[in-house]
Wavefront OBJ file of the C-alpha trace (Angstrom):
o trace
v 0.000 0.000 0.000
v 1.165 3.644 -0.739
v 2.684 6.054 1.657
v -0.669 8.696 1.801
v 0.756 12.022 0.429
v 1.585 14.367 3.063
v -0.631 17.088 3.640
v -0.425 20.042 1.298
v 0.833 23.130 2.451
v -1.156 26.125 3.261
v -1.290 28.625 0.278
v 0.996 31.534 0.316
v -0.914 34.478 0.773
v 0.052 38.143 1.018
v -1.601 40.774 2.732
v -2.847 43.995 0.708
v -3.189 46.204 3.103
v 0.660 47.425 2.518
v 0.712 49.788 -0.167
v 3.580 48.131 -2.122
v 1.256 44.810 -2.393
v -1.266 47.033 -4.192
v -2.363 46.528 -8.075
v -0.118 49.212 -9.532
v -3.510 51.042 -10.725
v -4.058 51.351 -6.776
v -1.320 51.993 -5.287
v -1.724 56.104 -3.706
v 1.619 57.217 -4.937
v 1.158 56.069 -8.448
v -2.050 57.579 -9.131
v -1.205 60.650 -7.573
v 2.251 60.641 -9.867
v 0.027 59.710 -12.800
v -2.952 62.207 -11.930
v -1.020 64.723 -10.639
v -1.049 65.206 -6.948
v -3.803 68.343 -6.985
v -5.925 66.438 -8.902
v -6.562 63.206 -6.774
v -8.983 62.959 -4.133
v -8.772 63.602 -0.389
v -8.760 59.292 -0.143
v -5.750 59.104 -2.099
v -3.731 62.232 -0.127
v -5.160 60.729 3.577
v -3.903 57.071 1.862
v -0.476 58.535 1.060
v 0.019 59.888 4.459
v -1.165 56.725 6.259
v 1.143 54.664 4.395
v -0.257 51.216 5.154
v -3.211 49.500 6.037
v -3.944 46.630 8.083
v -4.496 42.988 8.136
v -7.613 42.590 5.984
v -8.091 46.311 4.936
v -6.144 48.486 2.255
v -4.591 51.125 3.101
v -7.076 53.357 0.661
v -9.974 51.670 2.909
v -8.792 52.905 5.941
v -8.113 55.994 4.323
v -11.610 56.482 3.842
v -12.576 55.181 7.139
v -11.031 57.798 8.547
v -13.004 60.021 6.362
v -16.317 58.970 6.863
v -15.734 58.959 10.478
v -15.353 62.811 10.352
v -18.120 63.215 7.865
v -15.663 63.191 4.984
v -14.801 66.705 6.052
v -11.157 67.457 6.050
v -11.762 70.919 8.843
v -12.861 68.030 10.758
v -10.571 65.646 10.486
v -8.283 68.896 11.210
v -9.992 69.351 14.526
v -9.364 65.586 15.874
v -7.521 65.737 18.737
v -4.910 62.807 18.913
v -6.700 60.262 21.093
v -9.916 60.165 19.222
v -7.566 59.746 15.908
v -6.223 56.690 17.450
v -9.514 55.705 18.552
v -9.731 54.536 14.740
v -8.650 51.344 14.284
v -5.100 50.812 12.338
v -4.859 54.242 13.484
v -1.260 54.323 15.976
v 0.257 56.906 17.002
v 2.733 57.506 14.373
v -0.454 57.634 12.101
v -2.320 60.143 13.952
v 0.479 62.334 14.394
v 1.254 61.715 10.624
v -2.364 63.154 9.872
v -2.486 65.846 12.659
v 0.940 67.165 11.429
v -0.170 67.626 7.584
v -3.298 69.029 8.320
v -1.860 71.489 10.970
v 0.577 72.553 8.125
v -2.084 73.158 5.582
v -4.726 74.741 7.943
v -1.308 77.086 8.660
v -0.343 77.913 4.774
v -4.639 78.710 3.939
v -3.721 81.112 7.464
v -1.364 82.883 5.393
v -3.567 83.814 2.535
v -6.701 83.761 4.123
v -8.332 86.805 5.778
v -9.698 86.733 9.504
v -12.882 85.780 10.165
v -15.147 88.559 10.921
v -15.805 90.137 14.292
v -19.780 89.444 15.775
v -20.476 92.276 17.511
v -23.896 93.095 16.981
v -26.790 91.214 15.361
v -26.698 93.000 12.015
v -23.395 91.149 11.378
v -24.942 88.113 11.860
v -27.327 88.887 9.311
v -24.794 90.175 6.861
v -22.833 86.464 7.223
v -25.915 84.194 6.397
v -28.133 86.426 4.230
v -27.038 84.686 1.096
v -27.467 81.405 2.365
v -31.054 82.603 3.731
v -32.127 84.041 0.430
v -33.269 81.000 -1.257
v -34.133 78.680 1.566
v -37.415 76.785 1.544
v -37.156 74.909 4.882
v -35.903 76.561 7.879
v -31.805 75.617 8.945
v -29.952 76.086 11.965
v -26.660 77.652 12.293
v -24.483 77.909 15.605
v -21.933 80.774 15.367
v -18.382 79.549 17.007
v -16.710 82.658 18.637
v -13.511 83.219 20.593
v -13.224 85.556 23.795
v -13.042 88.557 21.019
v -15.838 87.584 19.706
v -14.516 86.773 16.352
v -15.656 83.267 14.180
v -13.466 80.678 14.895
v -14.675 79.217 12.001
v -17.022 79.721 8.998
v -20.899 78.765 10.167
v -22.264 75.425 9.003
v -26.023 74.336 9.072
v -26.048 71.852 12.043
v -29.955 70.694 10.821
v -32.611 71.246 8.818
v -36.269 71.262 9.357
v -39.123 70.632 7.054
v -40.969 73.909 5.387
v -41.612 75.319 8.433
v -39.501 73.467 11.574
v -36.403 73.004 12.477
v -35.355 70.912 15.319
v -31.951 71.199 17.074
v -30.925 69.138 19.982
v -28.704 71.150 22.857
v -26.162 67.817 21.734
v -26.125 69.149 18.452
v -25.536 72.467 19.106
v -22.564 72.601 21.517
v -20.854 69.725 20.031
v -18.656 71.459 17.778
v -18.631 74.767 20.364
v -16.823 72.397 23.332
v -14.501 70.614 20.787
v -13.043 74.288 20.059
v -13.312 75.674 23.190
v -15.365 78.269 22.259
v -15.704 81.421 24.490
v -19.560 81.865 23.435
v -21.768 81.014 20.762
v -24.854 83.059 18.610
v -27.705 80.926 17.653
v -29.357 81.582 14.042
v -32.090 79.951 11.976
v -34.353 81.162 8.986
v -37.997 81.670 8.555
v -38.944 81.071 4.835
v -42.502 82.636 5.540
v -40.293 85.893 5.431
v -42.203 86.824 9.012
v -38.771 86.515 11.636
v -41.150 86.870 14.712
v -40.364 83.829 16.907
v -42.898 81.213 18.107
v -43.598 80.131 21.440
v -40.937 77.465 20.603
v -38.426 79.279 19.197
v -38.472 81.091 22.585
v -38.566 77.639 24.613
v -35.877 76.462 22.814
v -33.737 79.229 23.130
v -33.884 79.296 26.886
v -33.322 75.528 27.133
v -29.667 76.340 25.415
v -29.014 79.303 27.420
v -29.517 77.132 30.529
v -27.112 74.500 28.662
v -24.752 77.147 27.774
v -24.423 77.947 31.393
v -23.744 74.270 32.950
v -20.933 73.686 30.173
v -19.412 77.050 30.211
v -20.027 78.585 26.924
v -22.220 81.580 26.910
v -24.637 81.449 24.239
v -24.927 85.695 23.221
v -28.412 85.965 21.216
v -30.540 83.866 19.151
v -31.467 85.589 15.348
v -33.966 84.857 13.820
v -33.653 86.060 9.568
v -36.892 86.612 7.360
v -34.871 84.648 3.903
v -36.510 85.733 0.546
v -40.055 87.257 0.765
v -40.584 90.708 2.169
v -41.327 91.759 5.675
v -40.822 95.129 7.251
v -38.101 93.250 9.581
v -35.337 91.124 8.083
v -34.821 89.491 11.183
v -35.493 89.451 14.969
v -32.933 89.363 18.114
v -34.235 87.506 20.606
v -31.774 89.375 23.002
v -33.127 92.664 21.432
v -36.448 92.201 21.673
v -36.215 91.012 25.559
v -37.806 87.796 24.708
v -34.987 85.755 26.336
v -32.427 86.744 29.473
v -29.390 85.594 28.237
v -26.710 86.581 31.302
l 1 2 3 4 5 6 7 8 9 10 11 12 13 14 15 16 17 18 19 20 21 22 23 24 25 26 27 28 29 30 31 32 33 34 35 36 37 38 39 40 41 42 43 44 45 46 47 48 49 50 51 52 53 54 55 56 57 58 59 60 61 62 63 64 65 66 67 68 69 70 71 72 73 74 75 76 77 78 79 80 81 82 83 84 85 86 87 88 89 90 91 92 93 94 95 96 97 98 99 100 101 102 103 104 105 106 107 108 109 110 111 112 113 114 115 116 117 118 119 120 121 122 123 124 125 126 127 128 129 130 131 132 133 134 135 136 137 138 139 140 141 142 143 144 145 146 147 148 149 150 151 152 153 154 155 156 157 158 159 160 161 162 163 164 165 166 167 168 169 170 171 172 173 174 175 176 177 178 179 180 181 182 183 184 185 186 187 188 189 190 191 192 193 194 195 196 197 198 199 200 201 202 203 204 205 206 207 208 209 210 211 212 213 214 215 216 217 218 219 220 221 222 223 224 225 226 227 228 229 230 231 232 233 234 235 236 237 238 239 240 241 242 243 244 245 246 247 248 249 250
């Protein structure tokens, strides 16, 4: 009787979650070479600076991981502090301090060219900065203003929800979120009427004072609460709530 054959050998495998074990077509640094390195999307740039991926993932996959767990938003991904980049898994240290460094040194060059955000000093600026975005709105949107001690934006507003054609709903989570990751000093509350008519309801009022009394167990003072008309004409083009005594907000 034959010997039975020995048993065969696992398979070689290789991992591709190390760039070099890539398809060509895939690998970061060859289609940003090929494409051009402006030209190639945030992925591919996150990718190169990554390096590698791990067991079972590609290095592009974790790339966009990383991404979507910021909401694909590279100011975002900007404002991660170290531990909750390494919170990410097949993210180390070297990694997040790989990412943190880069995007420090690019929010630092767009410093160079870019003017300072404006000073909030009064509710007409507020409805200078969102009148545009107002003007063609058909559903009312919620905007927190992030200021520093001065008083100045510490960064550009951004719609934190949207309502249907004539709510909006905004949890106190929602809106201090962003305003405790940056530390801010105080923050201006803002939302749009389409109806043109800025005069607040009973729950624009209720809602206001429930994140004024938030404001004050976290620490950041929340300053007013506008209210802006958007497209179709009313004597008023918006309403401070702090104006119109309709709120205490020391």
């Amino acid at each position: 009787m034959k010997d039975a054959p020995p048993p065969a050998s696992p398979a070689y495998q290789i991992s591709l979650s190390r760039i070099k074990d890539l398809p060509q077509h895939r690998r970061p640094r060859e289609i940003a070479r090929e494409a051009g390195i402006q030209n190639v999307p945030d992925d591919v740039l996150v990718a190169i600076l990554l390096r590698a991926g791990i067991r079972g993932q590609s290095v592009i996959d974790l790339a966009r991981q990383v991404l979507d767990r910021h909401q694909g938003s590279l100011t975002r991904l900007a404002e991660a502090s170290l531990p909750e980049l390494r919170a990410i898994k097949g993210i180390g240290a070297v990694k997040a301090i790989t990412l943190s460094a880069a995007l420090e040194l690019g929010r630092r060059a767009a410093a160079e060219t870019t003017a300072p955000l404006p000073l909030i000093r009064e509710p007409a600026h507020v409805l200078t900065l969102l009148q545009n975005d107002t003007a063609r709105l058909d559903q009312e949107v919620f905007w927190v203003l992030i200021l520093d001690q001065k008083y100045r934006l510490r960064r550009a507003p951004e719609p934190i929800t949207k309502g249907t054609l004539n709510a909006s709903f905004s949890h106190p989570r929602d809106v201090f979120r962003e305003a405790i990751r940056l530390s801010a000093a105080a923050i201006i509350l803002a939302h749009n009427h389409p109806s043109g008519d800025p005069t607040p309801s009973a729950e624009d009022i209720r809602s206001t004072r429930q994140l004024v009394s938030t404001g004050q167990v976290v620490g950041i003072q929340v300053l007013d609460h506008i209210i802006i008309g958007g497209h179709r004409p009313h004597p008023a083009p918006y309403i401070s709530l702090r104006e119109a005594g309709l709120v205490d907000f020391s």
